[in-house]
N, C-alpha and C positions, 0 to 999 in steps of 0.2 A: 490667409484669407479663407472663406470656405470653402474652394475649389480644392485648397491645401489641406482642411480638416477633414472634407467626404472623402479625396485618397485617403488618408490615417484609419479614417471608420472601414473604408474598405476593404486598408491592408490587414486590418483587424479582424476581417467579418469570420464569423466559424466558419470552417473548411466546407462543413454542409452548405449552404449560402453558395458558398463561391460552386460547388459539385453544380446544386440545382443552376447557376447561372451556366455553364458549361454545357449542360443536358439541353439546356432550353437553346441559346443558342447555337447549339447543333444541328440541332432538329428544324430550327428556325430556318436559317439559313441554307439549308437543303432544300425548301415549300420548293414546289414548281409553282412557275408563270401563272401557265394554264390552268392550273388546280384554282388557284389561286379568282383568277379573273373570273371562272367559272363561277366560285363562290360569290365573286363580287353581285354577279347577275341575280344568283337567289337572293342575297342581302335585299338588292333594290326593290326584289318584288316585297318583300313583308316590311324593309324599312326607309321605303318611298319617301313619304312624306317626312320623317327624321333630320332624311340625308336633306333633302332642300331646306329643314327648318334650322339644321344646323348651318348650311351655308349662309343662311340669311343673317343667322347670330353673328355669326363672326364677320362678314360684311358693313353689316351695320357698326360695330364695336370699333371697324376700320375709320368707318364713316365718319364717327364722333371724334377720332382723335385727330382725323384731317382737318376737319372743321376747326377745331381745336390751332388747327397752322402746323401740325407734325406731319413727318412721313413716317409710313407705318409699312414693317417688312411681317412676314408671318413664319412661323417655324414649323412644320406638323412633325411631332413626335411618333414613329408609327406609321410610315405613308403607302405601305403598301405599293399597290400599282397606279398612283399617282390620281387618284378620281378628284377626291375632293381639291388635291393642289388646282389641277388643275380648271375645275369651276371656281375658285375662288382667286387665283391669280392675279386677275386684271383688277385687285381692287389695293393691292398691295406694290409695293414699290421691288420688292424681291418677296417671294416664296420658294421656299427652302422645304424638302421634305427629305427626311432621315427615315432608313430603315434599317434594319442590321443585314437583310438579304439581300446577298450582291445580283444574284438573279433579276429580281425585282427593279433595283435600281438601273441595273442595266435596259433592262424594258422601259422605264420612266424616260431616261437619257434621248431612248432610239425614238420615244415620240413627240417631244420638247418641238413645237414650231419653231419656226428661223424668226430672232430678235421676241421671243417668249419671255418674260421674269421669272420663268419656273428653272429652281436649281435642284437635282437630287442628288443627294451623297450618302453612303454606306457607311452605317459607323452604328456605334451602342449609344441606346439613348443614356447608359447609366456611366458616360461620360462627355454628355454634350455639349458642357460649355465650350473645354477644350475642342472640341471637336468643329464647332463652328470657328472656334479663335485661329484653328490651323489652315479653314478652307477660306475664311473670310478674316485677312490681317488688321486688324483694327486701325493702323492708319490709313490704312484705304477709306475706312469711311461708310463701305456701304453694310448695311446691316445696324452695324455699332454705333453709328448716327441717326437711325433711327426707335422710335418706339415700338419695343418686338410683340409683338402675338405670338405667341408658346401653346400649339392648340396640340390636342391628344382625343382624336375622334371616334366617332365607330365603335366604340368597347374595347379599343386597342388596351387599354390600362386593366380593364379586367382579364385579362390572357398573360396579362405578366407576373411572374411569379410574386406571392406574397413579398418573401423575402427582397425583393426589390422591387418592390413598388414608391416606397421612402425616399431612395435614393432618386430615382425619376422622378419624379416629385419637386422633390428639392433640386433637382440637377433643372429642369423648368422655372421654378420661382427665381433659379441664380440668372438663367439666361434673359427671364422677362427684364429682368433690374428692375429700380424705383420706378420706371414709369411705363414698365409695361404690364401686360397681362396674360395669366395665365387661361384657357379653355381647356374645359374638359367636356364632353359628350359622353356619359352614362347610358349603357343601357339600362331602364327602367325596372326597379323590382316589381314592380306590381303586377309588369308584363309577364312575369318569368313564366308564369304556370301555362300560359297563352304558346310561346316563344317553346315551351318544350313539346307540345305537341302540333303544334304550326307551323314554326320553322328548324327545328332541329329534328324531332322524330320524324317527319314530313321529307328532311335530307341530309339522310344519312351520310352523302360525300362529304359534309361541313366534317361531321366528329365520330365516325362511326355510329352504328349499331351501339346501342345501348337500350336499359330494360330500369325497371322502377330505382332499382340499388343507387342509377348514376345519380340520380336528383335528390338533391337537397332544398327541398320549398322552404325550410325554416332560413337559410342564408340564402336562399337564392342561389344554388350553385350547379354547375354539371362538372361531374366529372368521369369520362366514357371510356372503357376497355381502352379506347386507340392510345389515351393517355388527352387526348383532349381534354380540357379544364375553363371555365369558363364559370362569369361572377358577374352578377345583375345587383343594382346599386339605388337605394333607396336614394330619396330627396332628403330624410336625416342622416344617411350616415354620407353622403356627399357632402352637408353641413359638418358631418364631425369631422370628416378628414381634412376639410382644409381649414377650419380649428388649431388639430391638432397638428399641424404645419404651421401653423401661424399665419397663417394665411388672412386678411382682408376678403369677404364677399362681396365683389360688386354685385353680382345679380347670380341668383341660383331657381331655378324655377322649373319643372315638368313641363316634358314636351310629347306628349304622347307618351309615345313605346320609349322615350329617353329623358334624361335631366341633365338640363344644357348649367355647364356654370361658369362663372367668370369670375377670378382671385389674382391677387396680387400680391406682395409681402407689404406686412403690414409697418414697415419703414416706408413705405409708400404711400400712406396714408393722407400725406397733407397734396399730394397731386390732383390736381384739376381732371377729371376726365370729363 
């Protein structure tokens, strides 16, 4: 199946690939809490209105498939310190958020209310289906009985290495299946030039200190002494990429400082949404 082919492409991938995934999740998984939560707080001052227009996206997309007579579980790829799971929960049947830093997750755990839908689990996203199949048994029902929302918020996707960004991707499109959907939240290229002397020059604890070299306006990119890397994402190449994923666009559209989109495999094509 293709759970079976992306291990092969994996066990395959050049050595460099597999290095930069090892670097990254090093480093990753080290982030402190409080660093961490810290940055969440600047995030919300410059990407206020984002954060609630993405909740609303994905809420809504809940809504239609309820309507519809489905139950609807959600996945975030990327969950950090649990913000978004946690505004969006009550609209889903379970909410699941993966991160690869056990720190984090352990934070998420110690704030879950009593009889909450919110689940957090530690794992790579660039092996998530398994990963869900182990936490959640498919005969039990929950999860895999419903239609999944596979979201990836925040610009989580533009922090992940090139080299595996494909693989998350598609490791997402497998888990939606024929009848769910995948979310992505783009930060906005148009924002970038705004975003580098607003909210990144403005605080320096997000990426360090950096000077004209780190910026790339032509892609949209930073990337700062500390080793910080970060990639802002047009409304056409969010078209291209799930394209060339083969992806279905149910709705792709600019939301401000971001670009909210909504995909699905396009074997899924004859589904009612």
């Amino acid at each position: 199946g293709t759970t079976q082919l992306a291990k092969q492409a994996w066990d395959e991938a050049l050595p460099e690939v597999q290095e930069a995934k090892a670097k990254t999740d090093s480093k990753w998984s080290e982030f402190p809490v409080e660093k961490w939560r810290s940055a969440v707080y600047v995030n919300r001052a410059y990407f206020g209105q984002l954060c609630t227009d993405t909740s609303d996206f994905i809420v809504n997309i809940a809504e239609k498939f309820k309507l519809s007579g489905n139950r609807v579980s959600l996945v975030e790829v990327g969950c950090g310190t649990g913000e978004f799971i946690r505004e969006t929960s009550h609209a889903f049947r379970v909410a699941v958020g993966v991160d690869f830093n056990p720190h984090f997750i352990e934070y998420c755990n110690q704030e879950v209310p009593e009889g909450s839908r919110e689940r957090y689990i530690q794992g790579d996203a660039c092996q998530l289906v398994d990963l869900m199949n182990t936490t959640f048994p498919p005969e039990k029902g929950l999860l895999w009985d419903d239609v999944r929302v596979v979201a990836c918020v925040g610009n989580t996707i533009g922090i992940i290495p090139q080299q595996l960004k494909d693989t998350v991707y598609r490791q997402m499109l497998e888990l939606a299946g024929p009848k769910g959907v995948v979310i992505m939240a783009y930060w906005n290229a148009s924002w970038f030039g705004d975003a580098v002397q607003n909210f990144y020059h403005a605080n320096p604890q997000l990426c360090g200190p950096f000077k004209g070299g780190s910026i790339d306006l032509n892609t949209a990119t930073l990337t700062t002494p500390s080793g910080y890397c970060t990639h802002w994402t047009s409304v056409s190449e969010a078209r291209e990429v799930m394209e060339r994923l083969g992806a279905e666009i149910v709705s792709l559209r600019p939301a401000g400082k971001g670009v909210l989109v909504a995909a699905r495999g396009l074997d899924a094509a004859t589904t009612e949404f």
